[in-house]
FISE-680172 format. One line per 8 residues: number of its first residue (from 1); for each residue y, z, x of C-alpha. Coordinates in steps of 0.05 Angstrom, whole numbers, padded with zeros to 5 digits. Example, Ala and Ser with C-alpha at 12.3 -4.5 7.8 and 13.67 -1.06 7.14 Angstrom:
1> -00090:00156:00246  -00021:00143:00273
END
This chain:
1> -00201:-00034:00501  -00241:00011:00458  -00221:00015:00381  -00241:00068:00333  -00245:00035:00252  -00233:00089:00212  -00252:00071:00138  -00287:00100:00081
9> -00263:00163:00052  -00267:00201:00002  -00217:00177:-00053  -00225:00130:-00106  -00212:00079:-00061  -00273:00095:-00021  -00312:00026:-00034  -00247:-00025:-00011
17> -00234:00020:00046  -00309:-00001:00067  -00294:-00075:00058  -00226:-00070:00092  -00259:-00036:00144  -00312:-00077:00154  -00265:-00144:00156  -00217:-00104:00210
25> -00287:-00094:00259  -00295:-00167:00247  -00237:-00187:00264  -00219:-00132:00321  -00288:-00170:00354  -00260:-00236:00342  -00200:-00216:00385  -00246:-00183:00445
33> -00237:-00122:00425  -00294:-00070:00432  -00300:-00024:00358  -00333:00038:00340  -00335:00036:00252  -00333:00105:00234  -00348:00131:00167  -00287:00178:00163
41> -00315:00231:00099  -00271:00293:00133  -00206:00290:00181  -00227:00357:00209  -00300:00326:00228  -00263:00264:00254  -00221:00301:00300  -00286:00342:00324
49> -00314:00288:00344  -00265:00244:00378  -00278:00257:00444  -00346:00229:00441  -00321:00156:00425  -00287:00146:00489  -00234:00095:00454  -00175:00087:00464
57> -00139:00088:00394  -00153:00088:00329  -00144:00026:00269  -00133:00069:00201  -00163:00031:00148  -00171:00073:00103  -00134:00081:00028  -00120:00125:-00011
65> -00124:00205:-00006  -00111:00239:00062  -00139:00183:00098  -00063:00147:00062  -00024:00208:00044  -00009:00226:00117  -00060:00289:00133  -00092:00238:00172
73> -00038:00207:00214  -00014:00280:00223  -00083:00309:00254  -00085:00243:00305  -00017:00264:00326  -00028:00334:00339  -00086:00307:00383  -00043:00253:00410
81> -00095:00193:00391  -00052:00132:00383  -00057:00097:00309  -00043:00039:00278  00006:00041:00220  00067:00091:00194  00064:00158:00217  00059:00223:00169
89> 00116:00222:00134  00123:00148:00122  00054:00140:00094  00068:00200:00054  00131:00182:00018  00101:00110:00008  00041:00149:-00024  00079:00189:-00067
97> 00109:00137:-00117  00162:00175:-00145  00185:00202:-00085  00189:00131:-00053  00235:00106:-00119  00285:00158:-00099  00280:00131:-00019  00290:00055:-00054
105> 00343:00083:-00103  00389:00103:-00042  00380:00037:-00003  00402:-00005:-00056  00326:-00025:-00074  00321:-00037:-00150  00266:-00005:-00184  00237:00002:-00249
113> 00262:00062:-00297  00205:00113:-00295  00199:00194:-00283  00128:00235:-00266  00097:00292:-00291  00041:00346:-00279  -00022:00353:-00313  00005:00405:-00363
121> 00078:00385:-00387  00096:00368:-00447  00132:00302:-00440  00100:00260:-00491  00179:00257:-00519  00207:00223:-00450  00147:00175:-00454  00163:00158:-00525
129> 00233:00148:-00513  00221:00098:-00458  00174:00063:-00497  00217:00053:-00544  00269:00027:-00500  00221:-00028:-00466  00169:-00039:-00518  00119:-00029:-00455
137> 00105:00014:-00404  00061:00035:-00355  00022:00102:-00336  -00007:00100:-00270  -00032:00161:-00222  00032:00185:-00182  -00007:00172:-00115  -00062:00125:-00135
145> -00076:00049:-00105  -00113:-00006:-00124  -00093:-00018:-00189  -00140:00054:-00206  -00123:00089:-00266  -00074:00049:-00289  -00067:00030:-00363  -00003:-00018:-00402
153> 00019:00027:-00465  00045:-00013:-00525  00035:00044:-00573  00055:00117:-00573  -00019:00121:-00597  -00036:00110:-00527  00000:00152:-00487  -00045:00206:-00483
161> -00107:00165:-00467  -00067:00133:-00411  -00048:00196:-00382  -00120:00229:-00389  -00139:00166:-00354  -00086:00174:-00304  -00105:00246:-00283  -00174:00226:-00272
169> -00148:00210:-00207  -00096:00267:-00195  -00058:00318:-00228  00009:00274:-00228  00021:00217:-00259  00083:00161:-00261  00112:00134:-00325  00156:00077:-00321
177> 00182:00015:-00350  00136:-00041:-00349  00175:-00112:-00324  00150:-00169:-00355  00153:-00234:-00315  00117:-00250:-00252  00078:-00207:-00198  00098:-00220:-00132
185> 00081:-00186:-00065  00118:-00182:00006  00077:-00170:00079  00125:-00127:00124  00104:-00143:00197  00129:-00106:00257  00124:-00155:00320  00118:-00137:00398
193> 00199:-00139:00416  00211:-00098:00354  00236:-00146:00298  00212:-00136:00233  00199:-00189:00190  00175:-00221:00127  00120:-00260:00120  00112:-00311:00063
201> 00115:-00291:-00006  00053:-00287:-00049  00050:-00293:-00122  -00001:-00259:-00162  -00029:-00293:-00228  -00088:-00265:-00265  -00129:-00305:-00311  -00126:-00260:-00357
209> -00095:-00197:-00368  -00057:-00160:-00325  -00069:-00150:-00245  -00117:-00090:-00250  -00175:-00067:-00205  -00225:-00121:-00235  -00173:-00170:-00226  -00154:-00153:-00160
217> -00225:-00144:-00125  -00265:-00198:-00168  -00268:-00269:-00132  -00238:-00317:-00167  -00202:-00267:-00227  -00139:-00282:-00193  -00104:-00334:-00173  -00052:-00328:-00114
225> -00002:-00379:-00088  00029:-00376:-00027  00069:-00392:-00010  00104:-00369:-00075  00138:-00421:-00107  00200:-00388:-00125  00272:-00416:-00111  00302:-00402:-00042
233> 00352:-00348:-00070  00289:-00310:-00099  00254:-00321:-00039  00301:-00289:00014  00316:-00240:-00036  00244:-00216:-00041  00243:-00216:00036  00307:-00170:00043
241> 00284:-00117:-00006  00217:-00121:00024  00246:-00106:00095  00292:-00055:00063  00243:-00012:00031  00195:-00024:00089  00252:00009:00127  00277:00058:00063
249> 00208:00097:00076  00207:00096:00155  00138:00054:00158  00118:00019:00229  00070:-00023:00243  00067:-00064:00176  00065:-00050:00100  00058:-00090:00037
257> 00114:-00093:-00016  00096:-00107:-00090  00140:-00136:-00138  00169:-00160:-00211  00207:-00216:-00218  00238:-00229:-00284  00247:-00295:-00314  00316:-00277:-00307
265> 00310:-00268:-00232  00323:-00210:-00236  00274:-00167:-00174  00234:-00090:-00181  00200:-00062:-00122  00146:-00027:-00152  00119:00010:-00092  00107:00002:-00018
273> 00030:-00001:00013  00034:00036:00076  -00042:00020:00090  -00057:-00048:00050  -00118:-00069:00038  -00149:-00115:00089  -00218:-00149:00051  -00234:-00225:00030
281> -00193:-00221:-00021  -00140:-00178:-00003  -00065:-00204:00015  -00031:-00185:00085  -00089:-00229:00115  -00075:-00284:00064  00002:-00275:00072  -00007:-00261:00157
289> -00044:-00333:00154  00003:-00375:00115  00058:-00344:00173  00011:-00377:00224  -00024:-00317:00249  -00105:-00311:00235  -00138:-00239:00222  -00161:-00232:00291
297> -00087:-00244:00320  -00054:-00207:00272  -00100:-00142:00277  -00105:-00147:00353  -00019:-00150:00354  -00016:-00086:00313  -00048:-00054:00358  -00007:-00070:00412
305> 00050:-00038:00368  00025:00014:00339  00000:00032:00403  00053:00041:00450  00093:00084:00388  00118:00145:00423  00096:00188:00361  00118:00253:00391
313> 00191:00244:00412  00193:00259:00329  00155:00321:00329  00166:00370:00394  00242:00347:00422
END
């Protein structure tokens, strides 16, 4: 088998989609597997080119942007190239934050209190008014990953720093209540007969601060434990929402749940990861291992899922 690793892009995200990339090849060798690492800049080019790889698929590792939004997935399918991952609409409601709280709202999948807007309203009132009802919030690009563009507000004086900040990245951001207590995060794994299931639980504690980019992609910023040492209840409860908004969206293949868990136990999907991050520090490998299952295993399985996917019974029947 022949595998194209398509990374890179053009998005903010551009530099972890490298590393992700680059530690998918590695392990895609590992496994036997022959790769081709392509420096995706343009789907259009991509496409153009595809019949000169003579491969037989394509791993997507790439965040953020079309090569995350769906665009992507949606230009392999016309050309019916087989993918790893959720299909088009999947990866874009997942992408879409808002849109995905309304998906988790009406499976039962608690979520914090927010609303987004465009560049251009007016809704420094709604902001206000939700500050004032949690004391903190956050104000985060509607479609963003990795922690970019994010800012905690404490003080109405921030808002509109936060949301300059926020559109930065895009012309749409989400503002929503910030949950205090603990960070917590949920692989969604989609095995060979079908089952989906949970791997172990990982929780997230920065040294200092809160779990932002420098955190997150800085060796040693971050501590993670996992398994997560929460109480059984918590545990299986993290694992059913996790499955459940996995399922919500429509993703295949596997996904990445992030969480807040109150100190009252209470539990806040904050958004699903349709294409996690796969680097040295990143945490479907970390989570994937702790299940038993090494990178070259794990990415080598996928394939053989995502794979065999008929994409196009959903599309021309």
């Amino acid at each position: 088998m022949k595998v194209v690793v398509a990374y890179g892009g053009t998005s903010p995200e551009r530099e972890v989609s490298l590393n992700s990339g680059a530690a998918i090849a590695k392990g895609l060798n590992e496994a036997g597997i022959e790769v081709i690492k392509e420096d995706v800049t343009s789907p259009a080019d991509f496409l153009k080119k595809w019949d000169t790889f003579g491969a037989d698929g394509v791993y997507i590792a790439l965040h953020g942007g079309w090569g995350e939004n769906g665009l992507f997935q949606a230009g392999l399918e016309l050309f019916d190239i087989p993918y790893t991952g959720s299909g088009p609409e999947a990866s874009m409601y997942a992408m879409d934050k808002s849109t995905a709280k309304l998906f988790f709202e009406r499976s039962g999948v608690s979520t914090p209190e927010g609303f987004s807007l465009v560049k251009g309203e007016d809704c420094a009132g709604r902001a206000i008014k939700l500050l004032d009802k949690y004391g903190e919030i956050i104000i985060k690009p509607n479609s963003g990953g990795s922690t970019v563009g994010v800012t905690r507000v404490t003080k109405k004086e921030e808002i509109t720093a936060a949301l300059n900040l926020s559109f930065q990245s895009e012309d749409k951001a989400l503002i929503e209540a910030f949950i205090p207590g603990k960070e917590a995060t949920v692989t969604v794994w989609e095995k060979e007969d079908g089952e989906v299931i949970a791997f172990p639980a990982i929780e997230i504690r920065p040294k200092k601060g809160f779990y932002d980019y420098t955190n997150k992609y800085t060796y040693g910023n971050t501590k993670y434990l996992c398994p997560a040492p929460f109480s059984n209840k918590i545990t299986e409860t993290l694992f059913e929402m996790a499955i459940a908004a996995h399922k919500s969206l429509g993703c295949r293949g596997y996904s990445r749940t992030d969480f807040r868990v109150t100190n009252q136990s209470e539990i806040f999907v904050l958004e699903v990861n349709s294409a996690p991050g796969m680097t040295s520090t990143s945490l479907v490998p970390m989570s994937a291992e702790a299940y038993g299952i090494a990178l070259p295993e794990f990415v080598k399985r996928t394939i053989n899922v995502s794979f065999k996917i008929n994409r196009q019974k959903y599309h021309y029947n």
